[in-house]
N, C-alpha and C positions, 0 to 999 in steps of 0.2 A: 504493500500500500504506500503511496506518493501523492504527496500535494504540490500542486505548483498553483502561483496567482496565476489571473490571467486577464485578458480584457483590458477595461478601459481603467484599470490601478497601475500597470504595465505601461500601457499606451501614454497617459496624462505624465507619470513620471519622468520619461522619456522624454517630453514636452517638456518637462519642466513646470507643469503646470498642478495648482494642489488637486488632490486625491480623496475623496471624501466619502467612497464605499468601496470593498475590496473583495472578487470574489475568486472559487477556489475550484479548481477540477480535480478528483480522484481521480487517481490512477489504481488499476490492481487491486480493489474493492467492489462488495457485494453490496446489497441492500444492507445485508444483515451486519456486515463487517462494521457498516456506521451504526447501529440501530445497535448494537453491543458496544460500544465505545461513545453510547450516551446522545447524538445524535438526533436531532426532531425531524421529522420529515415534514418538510412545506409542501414539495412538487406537485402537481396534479397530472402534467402531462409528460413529466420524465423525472427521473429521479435527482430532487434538490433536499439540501439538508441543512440545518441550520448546528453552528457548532454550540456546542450545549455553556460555553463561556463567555467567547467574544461574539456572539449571533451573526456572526458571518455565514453569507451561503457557499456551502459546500455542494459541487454537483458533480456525481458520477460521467466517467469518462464514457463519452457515449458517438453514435455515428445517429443518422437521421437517413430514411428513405423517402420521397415522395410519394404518397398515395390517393392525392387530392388535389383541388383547385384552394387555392388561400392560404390562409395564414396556418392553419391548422392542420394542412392537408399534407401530414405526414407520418412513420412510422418510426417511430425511437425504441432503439437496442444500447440499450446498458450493459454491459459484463466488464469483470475484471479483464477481459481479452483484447480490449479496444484500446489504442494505445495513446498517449498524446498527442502524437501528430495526426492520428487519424482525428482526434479529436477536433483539435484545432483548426483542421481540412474542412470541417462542416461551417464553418464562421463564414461571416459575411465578408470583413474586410484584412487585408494584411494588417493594418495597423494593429485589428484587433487579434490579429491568429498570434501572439507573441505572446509565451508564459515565461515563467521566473521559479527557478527550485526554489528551494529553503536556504539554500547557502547563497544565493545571486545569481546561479546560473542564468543567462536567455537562454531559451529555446526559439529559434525563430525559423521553421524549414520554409516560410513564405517570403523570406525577405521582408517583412512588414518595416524592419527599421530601414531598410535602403528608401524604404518609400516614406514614411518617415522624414527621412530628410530631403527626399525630394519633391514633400509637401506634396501626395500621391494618395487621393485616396482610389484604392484599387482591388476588385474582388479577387477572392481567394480562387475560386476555381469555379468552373460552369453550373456547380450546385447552385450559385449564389442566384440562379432564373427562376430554380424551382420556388424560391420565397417573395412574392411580390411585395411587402411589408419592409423589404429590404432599402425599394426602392426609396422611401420615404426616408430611413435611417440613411441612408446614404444621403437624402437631401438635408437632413437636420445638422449632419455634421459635417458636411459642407457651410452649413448658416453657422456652426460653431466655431470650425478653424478658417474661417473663411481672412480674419484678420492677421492669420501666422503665414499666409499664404496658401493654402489648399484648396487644392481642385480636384474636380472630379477624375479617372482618369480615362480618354479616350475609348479606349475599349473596354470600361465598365458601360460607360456611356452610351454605347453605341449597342452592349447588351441589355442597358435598360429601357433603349427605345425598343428595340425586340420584344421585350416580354410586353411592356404595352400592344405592340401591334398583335401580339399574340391573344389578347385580352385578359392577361393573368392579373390586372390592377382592379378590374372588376367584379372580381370576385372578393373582395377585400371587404371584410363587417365593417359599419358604422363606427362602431365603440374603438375598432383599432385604429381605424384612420382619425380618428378626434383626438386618439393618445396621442400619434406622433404630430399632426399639426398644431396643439397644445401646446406638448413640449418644442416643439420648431420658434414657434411663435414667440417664445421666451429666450430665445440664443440671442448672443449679441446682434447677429445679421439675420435677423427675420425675410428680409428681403431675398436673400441667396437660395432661403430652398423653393419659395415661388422660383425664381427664376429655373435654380435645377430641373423641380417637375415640371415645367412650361418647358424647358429643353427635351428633355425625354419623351414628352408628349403625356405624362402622366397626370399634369393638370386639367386638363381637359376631359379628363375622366374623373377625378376626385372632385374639382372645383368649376365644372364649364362655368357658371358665370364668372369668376374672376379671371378665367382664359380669355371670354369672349369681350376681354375689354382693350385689349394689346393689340392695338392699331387703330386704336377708335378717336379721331380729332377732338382736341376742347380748340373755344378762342384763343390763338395766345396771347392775347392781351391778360388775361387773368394766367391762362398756363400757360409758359415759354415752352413748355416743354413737350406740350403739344399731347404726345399722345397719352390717352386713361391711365393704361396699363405701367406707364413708366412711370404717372404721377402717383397712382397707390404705392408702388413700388421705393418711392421717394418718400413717401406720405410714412408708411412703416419704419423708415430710417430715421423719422424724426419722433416715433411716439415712444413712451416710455417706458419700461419694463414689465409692464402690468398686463397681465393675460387680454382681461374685458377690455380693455382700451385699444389692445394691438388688433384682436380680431374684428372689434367696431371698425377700425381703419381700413383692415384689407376689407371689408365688404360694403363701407358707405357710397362709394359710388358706382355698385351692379347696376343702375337702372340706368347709367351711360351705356351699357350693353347692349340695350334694345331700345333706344333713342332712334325713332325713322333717318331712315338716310337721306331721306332731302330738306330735313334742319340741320345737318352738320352742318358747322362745328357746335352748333348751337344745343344744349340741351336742359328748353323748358320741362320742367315737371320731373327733371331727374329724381328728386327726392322721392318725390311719391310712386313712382313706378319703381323704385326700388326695391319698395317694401316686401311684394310678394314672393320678390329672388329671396330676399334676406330670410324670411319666415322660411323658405324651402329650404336655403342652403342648414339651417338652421335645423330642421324638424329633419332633414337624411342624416345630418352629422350627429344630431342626440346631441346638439350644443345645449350649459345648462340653463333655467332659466335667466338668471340671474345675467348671462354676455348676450344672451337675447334677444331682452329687454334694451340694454340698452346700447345694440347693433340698431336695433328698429329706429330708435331716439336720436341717436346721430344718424342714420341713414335720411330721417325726414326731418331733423332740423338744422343738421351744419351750415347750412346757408341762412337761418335766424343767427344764430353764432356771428357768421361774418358780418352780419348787417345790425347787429348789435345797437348799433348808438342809433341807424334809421328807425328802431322800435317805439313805438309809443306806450308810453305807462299801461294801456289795456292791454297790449299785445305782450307786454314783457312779463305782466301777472301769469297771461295765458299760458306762456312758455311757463314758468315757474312751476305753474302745477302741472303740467300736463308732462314736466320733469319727475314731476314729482320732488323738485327741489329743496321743500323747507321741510320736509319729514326725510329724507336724503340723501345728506348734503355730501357724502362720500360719493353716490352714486353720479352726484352733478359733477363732484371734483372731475370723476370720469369723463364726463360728457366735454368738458370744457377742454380735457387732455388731447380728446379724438378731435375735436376741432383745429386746435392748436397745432395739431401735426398735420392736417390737410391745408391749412392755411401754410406749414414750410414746405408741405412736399411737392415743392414748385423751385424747375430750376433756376438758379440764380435769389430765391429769395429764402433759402434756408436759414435767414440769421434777422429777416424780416422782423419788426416790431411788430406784437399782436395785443393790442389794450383790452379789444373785446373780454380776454376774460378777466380780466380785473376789474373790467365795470360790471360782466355779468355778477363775478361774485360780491360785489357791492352791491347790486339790484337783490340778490339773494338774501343779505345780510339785514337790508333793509326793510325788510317785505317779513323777514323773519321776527325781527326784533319788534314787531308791533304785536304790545302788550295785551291778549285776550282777556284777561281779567280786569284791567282797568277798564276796557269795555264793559265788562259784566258788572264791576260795580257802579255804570255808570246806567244801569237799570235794561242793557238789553240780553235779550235771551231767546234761542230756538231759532228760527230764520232771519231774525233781526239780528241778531247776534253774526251770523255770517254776511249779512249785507255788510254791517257795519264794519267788521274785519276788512272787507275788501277794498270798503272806502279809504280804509286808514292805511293799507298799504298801497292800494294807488296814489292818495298823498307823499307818501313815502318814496316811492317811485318817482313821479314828479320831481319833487323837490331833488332828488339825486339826478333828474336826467337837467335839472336847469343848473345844477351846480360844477356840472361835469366840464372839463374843458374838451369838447367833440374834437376828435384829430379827423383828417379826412377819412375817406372810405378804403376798407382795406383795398 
């Protein structure tokens, strides 16, 4: 029996980079061999074990058959007979086929460090078609190392448009493709694995409407940059680490998608024809309620956002609640973040001043701050009571929109 680390404890090290889960392959062990030396069994679909000390996962050295479509669609053989390198042969990437004994040794029969240093992210071997799941993981850590320098490498690439054209990406469940675009979404370069599966062609399978937006003209007076697809693509580089914020961004503006083709560049009512992509894209991904909600909320109102200061006291109450902003106020912070990043992901104004949302959070603050019980002790109650409220932060409003010093229009 032999333990070696392997994966990404291996790989990050390597990099240089910190290591913050570390897991283990047996070699030369039975089920029982763990399960007698104390050992919990996690696994459901192959043998994993957790060490009865440090709770690391230990997983028997194992090979993997295809006997399916997806993620799932395979047969796993466990025995002491299976060796490390066969082990490792079944992995996705070189980077990640590299183990480590107990004393230091590498073991790497894939060259995984040569590519490593050639900034290569590159499959192990032809198995790597049989897992279309793969393709995704390949696009996430792309969007991860993307800043050390790493790329896809050709002839992965050229096998991941294969399995697409073969239709192995469509067979993939909901729940696994929301893990891996979740986690994508959160890497430092969110935009890099859109653009990987837009290369491979595996966007257009997972995400048609965010595919069918790359090529599609804005004005460039508002976008220099002209085309949809590059401005989400921009738009993500500028939003901030937060799941709900990031995925409001890649999907607020689907309903440039299906914009008639004889108003280009123009697209009146994007907002609102958005919404039904976004509820789809939403209800196939089993996205949770909570990124939603508020995908829907910046899909139909980023354009109130940018026109902020043009609002009138009735119109900015309206916005308020229909935020749901003063019972919220984290949820608004969001709203205001997805804006924020559409209004820089325009080329050349990445560094642009955006006040909007400093006045919307002052409209918020203000509208908040108006005291319901000194209305009630001042004798109203039950619908008078809500009239009166509305009155008293419409003044409020008011009096903050006459106080403001209005810059021009963004």
């Amino acid at each position: 029996m032999k333990t070696y680390l392997v994966g990404g404890a291996v790989r990050d090290r390597l990099l240089r980079r910190p290591v913050h889960e570390r897991d283990w392959v047996v070699v030369g062990a039975s089920e029982q061999d763990m399960l007698s030396r104390g050992f919990r069994p996690v696994g459901k679909d192959f043998p994993v074990f957790l060490h009865p000390d440090s709770g690391e996962e230990y997983a028997l050295a194992r090979t993997e058959r295809k006997s399916g479509h997806g993620y799932g669609g395979f047969t796993v053989f466990a025995s002491p007979e299976v060796t490390l390198e066969e082990d490792l042969q079944r992995r996705d990437l070189t980077v990640n086929a590299i183990a480590e004994s107990p004393d230091g040794e590498l073991i790497d029969p894939y060259d995984g460090r040569a590519d490593l240093e050639a900034r290569l992210l590159r499959h192990v071997s032809p198995a790597f078609s049989e897992d279309p799941l793969r393709i995704l993981r390949v696009a996430r850590f792309a969007a991860r190392y993307h800043s050390l320098g790493f790329t896809v490498a050709p002839e992965t690439m050229t096998l991941m448009q294969g399995m697409v054209d073969a239709g192995e990406v469509e067979h993939l469940v909901p729940e696994r493709i929301w893990k891996e675009v979740s986690r994508a979404l959160m890497e430092p370069h969110p935009d890099v694995f859109i653009q990987v599966l837009r290369e491979c062609g595996a966007l257009k399978v997972i995400l048609p409407e965010v595919d069918r937006l790359f090529g599609v003209p804005q004005p460039p007076l508002h976008h220099p940059e002209v085309d949809t697809g590059d401005h989400v693509l921009r738009a993500l580089r500028q939003a901030p680490a937060d799941l709900p914020v990031r995925f409001a961004v890649l999907v607020h503006d689907l309903g440039k998608g299906i914009t008639p083709e004889e108003i280009l560049p123009s697209h009146r009512g994007h907002e609102r024809a958005g919404l039904p992509l976004v509820k789809a894209v939403c209800e196939r991904l089993r996205v949770p309620n909570p990124i939603t909600s508020l995908s829907l909320g910046v899909c139909e109102y980023h354009l109130h956002c940018h026109k902020a200061f043009e609002l009138n006291p009735k119109t900015l109450l309206k916005l308020l609640r229909t935020l749901d902003a003063l019972r919220k106020p984290d949820k608004f912070e969001q709203f205001l973040q997805s804006c924020e990043a559409d209004a820089r992901g325009r080329l050349g104004l990445e560094d642009r001043d955006y006040p909007q949302v400093d006045y919307l959070r002052a409209a918020r603050s203000a509208a908040a701050n108006v005291d319901p019980q000194a209305l009630i002790a001042e004798g109203f109650e039950g619908a008078e009571l809500g009239k009166a409220l509305d009155r008293a932060r419409l003044r409020a409003l008011t009096q903050l929109k006459n106080s403001y010093d209005t810059p021009g229009k963004p």
